[in-house]
FIZA-261574 format. One record per atom (N, C-alpha, C): residue number from 0; chain; atom name; x, y, z. Coordinates in steps of 0.1 Angstrom, whole numbers, plus 5000, padded with zeros to 4 digits. Each point is the difference from the previous one (the first is absolute). Example, Ala and Ser with C-alpha at 12.3 -4.5 7.8 and 13.67 -1.06 7.14 Angstrom:
BEGIN
n, chain, atom, c1, c2, c3
0, A, N, 5132, 4943, 5078
0, A, CA, 4991, 5012, 5000
0, A, C, 5009, 5012, 5000
1, A, N, 4996, 5011, 4993
1, A, CA, 5009, 5011, 5000
1, A, C, 4992, 5011, 5008
# end
This chain:
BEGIN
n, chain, atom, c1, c2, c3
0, A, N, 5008, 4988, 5000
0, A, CA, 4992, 5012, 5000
0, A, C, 5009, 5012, 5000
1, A, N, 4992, 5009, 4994
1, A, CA, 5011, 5015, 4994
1, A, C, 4994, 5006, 5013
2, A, N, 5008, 5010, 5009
2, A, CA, 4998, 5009, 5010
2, A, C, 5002, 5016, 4994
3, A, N, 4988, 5007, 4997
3, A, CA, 5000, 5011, 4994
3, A, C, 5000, 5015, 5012
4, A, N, 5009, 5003, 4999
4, A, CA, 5002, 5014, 5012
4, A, C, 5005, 5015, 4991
5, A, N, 4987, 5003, 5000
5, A, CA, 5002, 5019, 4993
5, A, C, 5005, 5010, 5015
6, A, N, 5010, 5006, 4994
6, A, CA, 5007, 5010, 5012
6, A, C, 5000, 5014, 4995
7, A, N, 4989, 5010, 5003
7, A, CA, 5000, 5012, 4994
7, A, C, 5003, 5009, 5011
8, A, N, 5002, 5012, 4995
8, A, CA, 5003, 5014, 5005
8, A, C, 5007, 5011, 4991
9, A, N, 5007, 5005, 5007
9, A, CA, 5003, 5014, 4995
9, A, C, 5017, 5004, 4999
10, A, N, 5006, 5007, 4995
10, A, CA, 5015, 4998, 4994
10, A, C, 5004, 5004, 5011
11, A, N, 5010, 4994, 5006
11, A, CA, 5007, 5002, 5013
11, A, C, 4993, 4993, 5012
12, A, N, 4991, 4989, 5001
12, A, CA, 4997, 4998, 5014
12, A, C, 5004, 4985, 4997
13, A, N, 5010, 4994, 4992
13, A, CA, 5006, 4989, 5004
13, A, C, 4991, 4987, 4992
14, A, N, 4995, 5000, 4987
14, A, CA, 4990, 4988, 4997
14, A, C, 5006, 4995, 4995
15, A, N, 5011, 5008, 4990
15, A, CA, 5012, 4983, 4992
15, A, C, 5006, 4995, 5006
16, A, N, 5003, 5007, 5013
16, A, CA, 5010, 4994, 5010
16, A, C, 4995, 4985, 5008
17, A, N, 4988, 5005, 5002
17, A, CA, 4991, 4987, 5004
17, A, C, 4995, 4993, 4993
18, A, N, 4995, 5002, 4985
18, A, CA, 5005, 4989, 4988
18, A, C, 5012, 4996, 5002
19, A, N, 5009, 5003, 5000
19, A, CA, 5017, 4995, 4996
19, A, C, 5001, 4987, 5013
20, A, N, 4993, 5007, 5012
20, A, CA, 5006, 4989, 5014
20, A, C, 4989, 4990, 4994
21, A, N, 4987, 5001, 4997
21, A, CA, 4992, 4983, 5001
21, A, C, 5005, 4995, 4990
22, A, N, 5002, 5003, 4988
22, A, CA, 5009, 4997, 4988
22, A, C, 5016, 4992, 5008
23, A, N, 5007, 5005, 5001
23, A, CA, 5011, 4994, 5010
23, A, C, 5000, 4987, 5008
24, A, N, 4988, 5007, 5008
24, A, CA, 4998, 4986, 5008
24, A, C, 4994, 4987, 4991
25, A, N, 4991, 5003, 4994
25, A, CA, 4992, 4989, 4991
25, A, C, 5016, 4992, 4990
26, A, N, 5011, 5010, 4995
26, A, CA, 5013, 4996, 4992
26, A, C, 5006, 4991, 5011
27, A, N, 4999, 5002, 5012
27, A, CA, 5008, 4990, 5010
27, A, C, 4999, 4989, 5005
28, A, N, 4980, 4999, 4994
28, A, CA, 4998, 4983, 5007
28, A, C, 4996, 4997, 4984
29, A, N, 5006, 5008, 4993
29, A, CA, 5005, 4988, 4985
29, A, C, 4981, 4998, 4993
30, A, N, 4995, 5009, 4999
30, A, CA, 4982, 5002, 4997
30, A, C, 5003, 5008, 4987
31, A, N, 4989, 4999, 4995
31, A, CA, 5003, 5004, 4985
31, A, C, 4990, 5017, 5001
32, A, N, 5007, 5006, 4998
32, A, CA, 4999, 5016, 5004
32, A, C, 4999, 5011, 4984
33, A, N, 4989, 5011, 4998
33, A, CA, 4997, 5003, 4992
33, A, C, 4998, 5021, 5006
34, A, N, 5009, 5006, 4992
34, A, CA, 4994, 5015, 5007
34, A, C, 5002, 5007, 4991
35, A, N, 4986, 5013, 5004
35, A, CA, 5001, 5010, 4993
35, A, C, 4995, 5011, 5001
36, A, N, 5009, 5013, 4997
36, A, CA, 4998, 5019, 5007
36, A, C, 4997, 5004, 4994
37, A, N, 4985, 5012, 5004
37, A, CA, 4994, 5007, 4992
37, A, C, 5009, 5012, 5006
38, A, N, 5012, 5009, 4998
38, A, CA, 5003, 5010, 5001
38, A, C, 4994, 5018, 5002
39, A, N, 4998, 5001, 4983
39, A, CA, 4993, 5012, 4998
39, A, C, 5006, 5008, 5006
40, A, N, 4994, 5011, 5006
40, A, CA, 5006, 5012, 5006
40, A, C, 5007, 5002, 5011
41, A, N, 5003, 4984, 5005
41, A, CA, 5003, 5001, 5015
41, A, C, 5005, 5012, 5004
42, A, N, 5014, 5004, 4997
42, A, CA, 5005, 5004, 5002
42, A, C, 4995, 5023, 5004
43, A, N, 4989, 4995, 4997
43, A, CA, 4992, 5016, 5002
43, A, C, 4989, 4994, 5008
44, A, N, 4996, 4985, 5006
44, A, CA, 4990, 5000, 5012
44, A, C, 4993, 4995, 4993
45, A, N, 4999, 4991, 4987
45, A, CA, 4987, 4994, 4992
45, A, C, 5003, 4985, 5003
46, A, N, 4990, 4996, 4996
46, A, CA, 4995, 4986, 5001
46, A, C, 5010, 4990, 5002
47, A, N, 5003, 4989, 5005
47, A, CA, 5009, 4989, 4997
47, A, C, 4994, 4988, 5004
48, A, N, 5001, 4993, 4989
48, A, CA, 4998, 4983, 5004
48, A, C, 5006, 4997, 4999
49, A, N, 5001, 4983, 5006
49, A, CA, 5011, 4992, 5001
49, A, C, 4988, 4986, 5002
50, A, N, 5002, 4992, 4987
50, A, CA, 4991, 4982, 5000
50, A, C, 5010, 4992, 5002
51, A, N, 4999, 4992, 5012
51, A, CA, 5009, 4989, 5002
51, A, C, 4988, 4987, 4999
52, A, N, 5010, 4989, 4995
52, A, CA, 4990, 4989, 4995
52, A, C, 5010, 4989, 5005
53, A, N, 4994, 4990, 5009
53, A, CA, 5012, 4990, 5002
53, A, C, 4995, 4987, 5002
54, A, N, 5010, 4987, 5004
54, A, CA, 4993, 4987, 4999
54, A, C, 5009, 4994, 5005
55, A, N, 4996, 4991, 5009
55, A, CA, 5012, 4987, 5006
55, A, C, 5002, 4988, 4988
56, A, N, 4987, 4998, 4992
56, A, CA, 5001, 4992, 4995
56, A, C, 4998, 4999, 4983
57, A, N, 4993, 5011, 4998
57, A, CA, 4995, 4999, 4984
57, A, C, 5010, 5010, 4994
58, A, N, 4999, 5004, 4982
58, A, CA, 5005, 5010, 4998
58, A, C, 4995, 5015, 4998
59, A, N, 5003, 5001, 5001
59, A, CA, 4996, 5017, 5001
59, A, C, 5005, 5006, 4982
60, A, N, 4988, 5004, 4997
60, A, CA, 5004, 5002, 4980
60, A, C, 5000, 5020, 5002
61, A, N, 4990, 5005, 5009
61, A, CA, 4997, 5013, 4992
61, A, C, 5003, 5009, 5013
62, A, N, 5008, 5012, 5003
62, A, CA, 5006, 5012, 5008
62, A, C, 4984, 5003, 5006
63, A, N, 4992, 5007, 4993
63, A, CA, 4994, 5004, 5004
63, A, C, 4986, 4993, 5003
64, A, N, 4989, 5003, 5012
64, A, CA, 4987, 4995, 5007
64, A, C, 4991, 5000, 4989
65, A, N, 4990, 4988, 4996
65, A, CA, 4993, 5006, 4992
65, A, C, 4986, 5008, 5007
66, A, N, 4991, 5003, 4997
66, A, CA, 4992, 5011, 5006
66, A, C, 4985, 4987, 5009
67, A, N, 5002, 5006, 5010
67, A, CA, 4990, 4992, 5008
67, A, C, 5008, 4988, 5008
68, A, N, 5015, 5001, 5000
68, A, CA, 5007, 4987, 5004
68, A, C, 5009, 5008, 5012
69, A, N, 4999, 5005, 5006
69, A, CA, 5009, 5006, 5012
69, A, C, 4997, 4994, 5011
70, A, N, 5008, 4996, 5011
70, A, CA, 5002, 4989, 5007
70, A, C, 4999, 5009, 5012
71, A, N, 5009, 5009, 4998
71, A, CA, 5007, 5008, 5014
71, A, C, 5003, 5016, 4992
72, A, N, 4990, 5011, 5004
72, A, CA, 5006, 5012, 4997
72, A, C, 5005, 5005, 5013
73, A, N, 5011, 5006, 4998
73, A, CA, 5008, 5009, 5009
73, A, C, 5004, 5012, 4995
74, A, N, 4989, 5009, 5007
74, A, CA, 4997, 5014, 4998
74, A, C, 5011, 5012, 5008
75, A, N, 5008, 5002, 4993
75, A, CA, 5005, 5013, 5007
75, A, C, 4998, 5009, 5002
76, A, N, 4988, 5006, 4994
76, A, CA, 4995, 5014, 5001
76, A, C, 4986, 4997, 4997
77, A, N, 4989, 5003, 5003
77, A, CA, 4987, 4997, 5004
77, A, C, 4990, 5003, 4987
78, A, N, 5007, 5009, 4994
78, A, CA, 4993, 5005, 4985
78, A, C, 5005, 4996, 4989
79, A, N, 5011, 4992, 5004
79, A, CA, 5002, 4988, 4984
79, A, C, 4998, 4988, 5002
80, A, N, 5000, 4997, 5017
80, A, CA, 4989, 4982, 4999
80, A, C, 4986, 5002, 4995
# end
C-alpha cells in the first residue's frame, strides 16, 4: 500500500525540509520513495507544496498525489491546508 502525505505552507516556514526528513527516513529502511515541490513564489511568502508518496513494500511509479488520495496533510499555515 502507497502512503500518501501532502505537506503545505508558505516559503520560509520549513515544508521541504520536512519533505526531505520523511523522504530520508523512508530512504533508510530501504522503502520505495517518490517526491515532489510545488515552489512558486516561495521565496516572497507564496504557496509551497511538497507530495511525499512512499511504500514498504510495493512500487511507487508517480511524484506526485493523485487528487482525492491524501493519506496525511500536514498544514503549515492554516490557509493553504
Amino acid at each position: 500500500m502507497t502512503t500518501n502525505v501532502l505537506l503545505t505552507g508558505v516559503g520560509g516556514q520549513g515544508t521541504i525540509t520536512a519533505s526531505q526528513v520523511i523522504a530520508r527516513a523512508c530512504l533508510l529502511q530501504d522503502w520505495q520513495i517518490k517526491k515532489s515541490e510545488i515552489h512558486g513564489m516561495s521565496q516572497r511568502g507564496s504557496s509551497v507544496e511538497s507530495h511525499v508518496r512512499f511504500s514498504p513494500d510495493h512500487p511507487v511509479f508517480s511524484p506526485t498525489i493523485p487528487d482525492g488520495e491524501v493519506d496525511v496533510l500536514l498544514g503549515f499555515e492554516l490557509l493553504e491546508a
